[in-house]
PAGU-693018 format. One line per 5 residues: number of its first residue (from 1); for each residue x, y, z of N, C-alpha, C, CB. Coordinates in Angstrom, 2 decimals. Glycine has a CB too. Layout:
BEGIN
NUM) X:Y:Z:X:Y:Z:X:Y:Z:X:Y:Z ~ ...
***
This chain:
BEGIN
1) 0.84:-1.17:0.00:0.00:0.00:0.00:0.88:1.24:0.00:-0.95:0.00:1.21 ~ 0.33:2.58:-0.96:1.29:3.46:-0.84:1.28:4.17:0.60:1.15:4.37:-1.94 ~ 2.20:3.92:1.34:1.25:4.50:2.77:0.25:4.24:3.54:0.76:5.38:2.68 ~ -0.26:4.60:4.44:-1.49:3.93:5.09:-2.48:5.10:4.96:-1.26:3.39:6.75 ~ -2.34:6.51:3.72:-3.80:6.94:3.58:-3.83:7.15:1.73:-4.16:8.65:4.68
6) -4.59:6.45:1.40:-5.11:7.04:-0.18:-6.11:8.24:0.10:-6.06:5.72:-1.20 ~ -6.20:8.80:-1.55:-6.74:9.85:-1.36:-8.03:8.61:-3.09:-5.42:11.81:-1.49 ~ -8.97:8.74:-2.56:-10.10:7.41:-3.22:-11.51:8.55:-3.85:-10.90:5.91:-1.41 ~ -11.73:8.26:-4.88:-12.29:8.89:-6.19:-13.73:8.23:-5.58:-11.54:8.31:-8.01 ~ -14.99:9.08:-4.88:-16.06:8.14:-5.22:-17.12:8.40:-5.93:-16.52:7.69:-4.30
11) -17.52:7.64:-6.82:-18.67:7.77:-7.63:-19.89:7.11:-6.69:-18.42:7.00:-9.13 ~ -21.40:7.14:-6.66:-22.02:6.85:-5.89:-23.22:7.82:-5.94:-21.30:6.73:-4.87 ~ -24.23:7.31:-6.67:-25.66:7.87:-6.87:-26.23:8.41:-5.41:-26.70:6.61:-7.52 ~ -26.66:7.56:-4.63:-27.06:7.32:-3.40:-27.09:8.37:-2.27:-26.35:6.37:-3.07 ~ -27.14:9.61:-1.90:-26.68:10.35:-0.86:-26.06:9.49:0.51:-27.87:11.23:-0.51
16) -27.09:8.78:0.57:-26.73:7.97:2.30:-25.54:7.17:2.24:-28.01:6.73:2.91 ~ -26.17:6.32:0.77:-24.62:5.37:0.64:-23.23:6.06:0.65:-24.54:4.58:-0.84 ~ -22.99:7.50:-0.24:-22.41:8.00:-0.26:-21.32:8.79:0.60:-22.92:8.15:-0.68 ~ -22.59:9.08:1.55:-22.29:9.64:3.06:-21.40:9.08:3.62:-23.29:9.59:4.00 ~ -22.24:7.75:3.81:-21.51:6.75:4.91:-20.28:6.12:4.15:-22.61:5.41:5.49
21) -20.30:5.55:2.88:-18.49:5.31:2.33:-17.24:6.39:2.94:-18.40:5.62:0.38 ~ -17.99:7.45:2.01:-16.69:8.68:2.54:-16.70:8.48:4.28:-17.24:10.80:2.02 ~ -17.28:8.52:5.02:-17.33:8.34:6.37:-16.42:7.26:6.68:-18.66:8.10:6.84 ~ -16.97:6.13:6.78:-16.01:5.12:6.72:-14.48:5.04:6.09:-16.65:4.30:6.18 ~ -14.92:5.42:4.97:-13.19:5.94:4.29:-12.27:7.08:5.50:-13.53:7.20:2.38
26) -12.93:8.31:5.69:-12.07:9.06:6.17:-11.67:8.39:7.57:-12.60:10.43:6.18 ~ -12.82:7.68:7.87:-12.27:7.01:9.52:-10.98:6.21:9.74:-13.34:5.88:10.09 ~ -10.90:5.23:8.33:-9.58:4.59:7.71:-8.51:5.46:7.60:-9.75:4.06:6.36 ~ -8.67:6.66:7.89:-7.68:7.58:7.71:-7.54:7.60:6.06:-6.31:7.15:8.57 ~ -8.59:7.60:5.26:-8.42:8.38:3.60:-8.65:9.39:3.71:-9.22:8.06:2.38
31) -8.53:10.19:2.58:-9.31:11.16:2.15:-10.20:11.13:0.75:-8.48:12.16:2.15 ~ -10.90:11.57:0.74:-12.24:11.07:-0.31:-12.05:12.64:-1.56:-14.43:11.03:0.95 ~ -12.25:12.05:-2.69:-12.55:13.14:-3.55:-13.83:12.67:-4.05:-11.48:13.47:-4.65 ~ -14.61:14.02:-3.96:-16.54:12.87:-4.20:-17.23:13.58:-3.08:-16.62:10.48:-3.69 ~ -18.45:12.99:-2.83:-18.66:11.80:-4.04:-19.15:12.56:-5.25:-19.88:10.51:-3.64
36) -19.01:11.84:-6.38:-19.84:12.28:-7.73:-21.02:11.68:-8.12:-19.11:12.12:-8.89 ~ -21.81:12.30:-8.60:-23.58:11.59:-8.30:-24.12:11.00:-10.16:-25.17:13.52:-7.51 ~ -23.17:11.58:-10.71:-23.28:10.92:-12.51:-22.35:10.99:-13.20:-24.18:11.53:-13.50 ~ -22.74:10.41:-14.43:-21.73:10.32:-15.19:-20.66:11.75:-15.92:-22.39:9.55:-16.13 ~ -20.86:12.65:-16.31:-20.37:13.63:-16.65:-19.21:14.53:-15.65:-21.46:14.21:-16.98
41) -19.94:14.48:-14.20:-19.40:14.59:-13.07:-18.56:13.68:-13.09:-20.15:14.59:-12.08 ~ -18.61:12.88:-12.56:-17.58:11.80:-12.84:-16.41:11.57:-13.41:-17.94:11.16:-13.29 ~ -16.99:11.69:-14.84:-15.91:11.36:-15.72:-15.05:12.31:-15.36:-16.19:11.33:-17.17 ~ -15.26:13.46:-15.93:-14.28:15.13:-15.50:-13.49:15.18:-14.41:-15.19:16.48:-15.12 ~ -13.82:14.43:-13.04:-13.11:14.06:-12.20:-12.18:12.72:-12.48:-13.92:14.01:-11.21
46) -12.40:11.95:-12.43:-11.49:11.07:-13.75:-10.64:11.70:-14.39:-12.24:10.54:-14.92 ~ -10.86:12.44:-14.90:-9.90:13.00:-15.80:-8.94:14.11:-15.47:-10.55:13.40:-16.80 ~ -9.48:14.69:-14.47:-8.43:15.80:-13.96:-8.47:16.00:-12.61:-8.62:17.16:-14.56 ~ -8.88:14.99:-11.37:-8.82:14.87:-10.31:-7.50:14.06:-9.96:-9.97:14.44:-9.97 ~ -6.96:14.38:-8.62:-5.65:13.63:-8.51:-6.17:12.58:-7.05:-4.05:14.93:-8.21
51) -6.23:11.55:-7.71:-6.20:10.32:-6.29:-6.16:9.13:-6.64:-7.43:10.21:-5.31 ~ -5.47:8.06:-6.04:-4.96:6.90:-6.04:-5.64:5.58:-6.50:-4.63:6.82:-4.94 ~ -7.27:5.88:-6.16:-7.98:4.44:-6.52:-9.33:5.48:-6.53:-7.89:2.78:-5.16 ~ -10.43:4.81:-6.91:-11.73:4.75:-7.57:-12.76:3.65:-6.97:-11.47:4.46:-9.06 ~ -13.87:4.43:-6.19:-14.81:3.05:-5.81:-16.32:3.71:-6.58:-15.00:2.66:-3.61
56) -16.68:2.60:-7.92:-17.53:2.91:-8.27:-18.69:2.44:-8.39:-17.27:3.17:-8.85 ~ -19.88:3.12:-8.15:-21.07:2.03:-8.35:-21.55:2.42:-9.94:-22.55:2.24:-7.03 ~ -22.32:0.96:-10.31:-22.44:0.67:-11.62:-23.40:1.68:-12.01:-22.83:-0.75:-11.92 ~ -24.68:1.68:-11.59:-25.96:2.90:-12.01:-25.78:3.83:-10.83:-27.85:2.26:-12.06 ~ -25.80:5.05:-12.45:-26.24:6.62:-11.54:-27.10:6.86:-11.97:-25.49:7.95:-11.52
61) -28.23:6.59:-11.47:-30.06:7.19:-11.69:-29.61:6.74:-13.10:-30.80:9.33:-11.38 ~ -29.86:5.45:-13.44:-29.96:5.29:-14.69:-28.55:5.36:-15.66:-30.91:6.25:-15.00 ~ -27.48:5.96:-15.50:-26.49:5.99:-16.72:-25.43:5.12:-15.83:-25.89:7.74:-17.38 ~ -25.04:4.29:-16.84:-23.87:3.26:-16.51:-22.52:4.10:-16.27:-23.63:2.11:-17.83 ~ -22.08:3.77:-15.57:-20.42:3.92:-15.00:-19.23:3.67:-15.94:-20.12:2.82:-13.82
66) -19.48:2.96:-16.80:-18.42:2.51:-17.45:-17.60:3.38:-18.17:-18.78:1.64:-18.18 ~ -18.14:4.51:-18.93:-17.27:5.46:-19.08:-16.15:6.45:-18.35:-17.88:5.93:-19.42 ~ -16.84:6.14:-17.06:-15.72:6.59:-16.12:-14.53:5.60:-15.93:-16.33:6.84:-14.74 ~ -15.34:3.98:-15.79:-14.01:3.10:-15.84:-13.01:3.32:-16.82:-14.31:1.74:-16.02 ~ -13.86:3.37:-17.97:-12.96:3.55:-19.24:-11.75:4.77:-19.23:-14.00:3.89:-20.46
71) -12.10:5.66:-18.72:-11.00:6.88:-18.27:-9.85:6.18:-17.31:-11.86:8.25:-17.27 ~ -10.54:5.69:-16.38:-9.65:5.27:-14.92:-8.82:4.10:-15.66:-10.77:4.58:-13.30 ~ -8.87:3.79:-16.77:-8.29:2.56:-17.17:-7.54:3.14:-18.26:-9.27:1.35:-17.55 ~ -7.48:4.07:-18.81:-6.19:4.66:-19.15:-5.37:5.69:-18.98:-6.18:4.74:-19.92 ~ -6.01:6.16:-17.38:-4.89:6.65:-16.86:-4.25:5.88:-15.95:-5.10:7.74:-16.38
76) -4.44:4.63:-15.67:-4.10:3.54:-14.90:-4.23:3.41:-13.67:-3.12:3.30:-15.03 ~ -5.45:3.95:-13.04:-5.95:4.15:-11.49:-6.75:2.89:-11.28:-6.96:5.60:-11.18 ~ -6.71:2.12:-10.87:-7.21:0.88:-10.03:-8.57:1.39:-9.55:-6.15:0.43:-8.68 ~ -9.64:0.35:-9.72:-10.96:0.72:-9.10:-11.60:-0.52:-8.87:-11.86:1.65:-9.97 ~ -12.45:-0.25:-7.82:-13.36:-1.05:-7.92:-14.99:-0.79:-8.32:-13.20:-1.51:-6.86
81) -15.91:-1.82:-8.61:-17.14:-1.61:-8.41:-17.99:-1.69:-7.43:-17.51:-2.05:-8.99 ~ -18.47:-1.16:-6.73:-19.70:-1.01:-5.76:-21.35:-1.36:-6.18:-19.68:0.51:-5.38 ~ -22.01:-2.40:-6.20:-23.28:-2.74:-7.19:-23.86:-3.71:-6.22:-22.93:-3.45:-8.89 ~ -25.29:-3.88:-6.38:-25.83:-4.80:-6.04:-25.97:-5.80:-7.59:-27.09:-4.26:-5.25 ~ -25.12:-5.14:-8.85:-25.34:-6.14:-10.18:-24.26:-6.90:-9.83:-25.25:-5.51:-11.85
86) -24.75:-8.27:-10.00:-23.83:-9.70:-10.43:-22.72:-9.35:-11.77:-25.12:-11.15:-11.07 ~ -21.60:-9.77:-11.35:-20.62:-9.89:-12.26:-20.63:-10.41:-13.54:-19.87:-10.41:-11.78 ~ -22.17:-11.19:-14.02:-22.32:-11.33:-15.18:-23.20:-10.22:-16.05:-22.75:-12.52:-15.20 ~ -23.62:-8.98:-15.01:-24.27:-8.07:-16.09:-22.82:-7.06:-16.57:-25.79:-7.01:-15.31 ~ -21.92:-7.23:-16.34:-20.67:-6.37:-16.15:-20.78:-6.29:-17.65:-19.13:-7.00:-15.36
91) -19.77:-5.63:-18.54:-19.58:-5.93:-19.53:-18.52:-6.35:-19.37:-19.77:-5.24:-20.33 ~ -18.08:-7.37:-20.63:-16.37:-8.53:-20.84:-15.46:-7.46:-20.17:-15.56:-8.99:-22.98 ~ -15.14:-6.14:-20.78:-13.86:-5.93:-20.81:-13.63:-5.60:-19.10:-13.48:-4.71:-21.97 ~ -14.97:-5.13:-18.58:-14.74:-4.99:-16.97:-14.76:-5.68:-15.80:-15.34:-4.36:-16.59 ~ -14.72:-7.54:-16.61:-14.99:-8.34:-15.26:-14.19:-8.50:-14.59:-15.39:-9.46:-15.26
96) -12.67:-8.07:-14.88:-11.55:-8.55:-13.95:-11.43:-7.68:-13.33:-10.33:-8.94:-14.36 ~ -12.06:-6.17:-13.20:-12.08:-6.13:-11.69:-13.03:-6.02:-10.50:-11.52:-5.34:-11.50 ~ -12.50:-5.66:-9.54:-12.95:-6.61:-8.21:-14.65:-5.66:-8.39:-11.66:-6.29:-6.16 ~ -15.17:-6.33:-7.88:-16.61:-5.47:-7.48:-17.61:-6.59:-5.78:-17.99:-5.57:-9.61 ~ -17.46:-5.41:-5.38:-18.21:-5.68:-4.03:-19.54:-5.70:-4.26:-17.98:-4.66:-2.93
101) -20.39:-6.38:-3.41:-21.82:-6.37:-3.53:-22.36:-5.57:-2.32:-22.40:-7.82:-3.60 ~ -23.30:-4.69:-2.90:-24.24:-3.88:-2.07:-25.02:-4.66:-1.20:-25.14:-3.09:-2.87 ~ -25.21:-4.48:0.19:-24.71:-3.88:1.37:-23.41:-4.68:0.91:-25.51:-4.14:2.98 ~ -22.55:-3.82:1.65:-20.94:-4.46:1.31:-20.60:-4.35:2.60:-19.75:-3.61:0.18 ~ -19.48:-5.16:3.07:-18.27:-4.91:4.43:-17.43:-4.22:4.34:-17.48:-5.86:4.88
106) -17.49:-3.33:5.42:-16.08:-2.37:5.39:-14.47:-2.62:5.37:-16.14:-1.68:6.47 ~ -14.85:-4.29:6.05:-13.74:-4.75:6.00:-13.06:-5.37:4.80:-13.78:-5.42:6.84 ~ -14.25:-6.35:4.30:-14.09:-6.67:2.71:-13.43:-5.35:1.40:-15.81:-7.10:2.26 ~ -14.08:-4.26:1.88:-13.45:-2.82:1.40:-12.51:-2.63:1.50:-13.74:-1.79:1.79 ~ -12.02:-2.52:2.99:-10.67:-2.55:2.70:-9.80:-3.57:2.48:-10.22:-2.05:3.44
111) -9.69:-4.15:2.84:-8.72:-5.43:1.87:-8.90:-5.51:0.58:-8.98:-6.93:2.18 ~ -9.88:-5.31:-0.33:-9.65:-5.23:-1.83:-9.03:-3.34:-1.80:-11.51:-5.67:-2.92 ~ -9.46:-2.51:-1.05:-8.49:-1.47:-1.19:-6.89:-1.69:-0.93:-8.95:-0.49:-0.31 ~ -6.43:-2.20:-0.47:-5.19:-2.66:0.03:-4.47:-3.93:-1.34:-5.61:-3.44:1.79 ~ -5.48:-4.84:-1.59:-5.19:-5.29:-2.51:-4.69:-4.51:-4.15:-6.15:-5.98:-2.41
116) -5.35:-3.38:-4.30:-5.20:-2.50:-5.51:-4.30:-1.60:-5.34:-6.31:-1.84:-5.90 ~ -3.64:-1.56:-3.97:-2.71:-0.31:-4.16:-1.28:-0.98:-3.89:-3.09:1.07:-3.00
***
């Protein structure tokens, strides 16, 4: 791990869900850039935000995430997915990485955070 604080990109429709990640994150001693509530938002942060990893959920009110992956994947930032969708609605090119299932563990969180950095 680079250190024991990332600075973690979150995407996350949800207000509450949202709330409580960054919460939990900053308690881990992160710091959160986020959350972002759609895609456009998102992406733009993607693209010119500076932080270490990415936790994203799949639907924002309707528009898929993947364009943001698609950014985070060539600037080479590690992410995960946050979804209550099964790994077979993913599309091919995004199944290899990790995605947690909604309600998720904080602990399970962090260890695939730890795992990506």
């Amino acid at each position: 791990m680079k250190g024991s604080s990332l600075r973690i990109l979150i995407v996350e429709d949800e207000a509450i869900l949202a709330f409580g990640l960054e919460q939990e994150l900053v308690e881990a001693g992160h710091a959160t850039v986020g959350p972002f509530r759609n895609v456009a938002t998102a992406c733009r942060a993607a693209m010119q935000e500076t932080f270490d990893i990415a936790v994203l959920d799949i639907n924002l009110n309707g528009e898929l995430v993947y364009p943001v992956a698609e950014q985070l994947t060539r600037r080479g930032i590690p992410f995960l997915f946050l979804s209550g969708y099964g790994s077979e609605s993913i599309p091919e090119p995004f199944r290899a990485f990790p995605r947690l299932a909604k309600p998720y563990d904080p602990t399970e969180m962090a260890r695939i955070l730890k795992e990506l950095t």
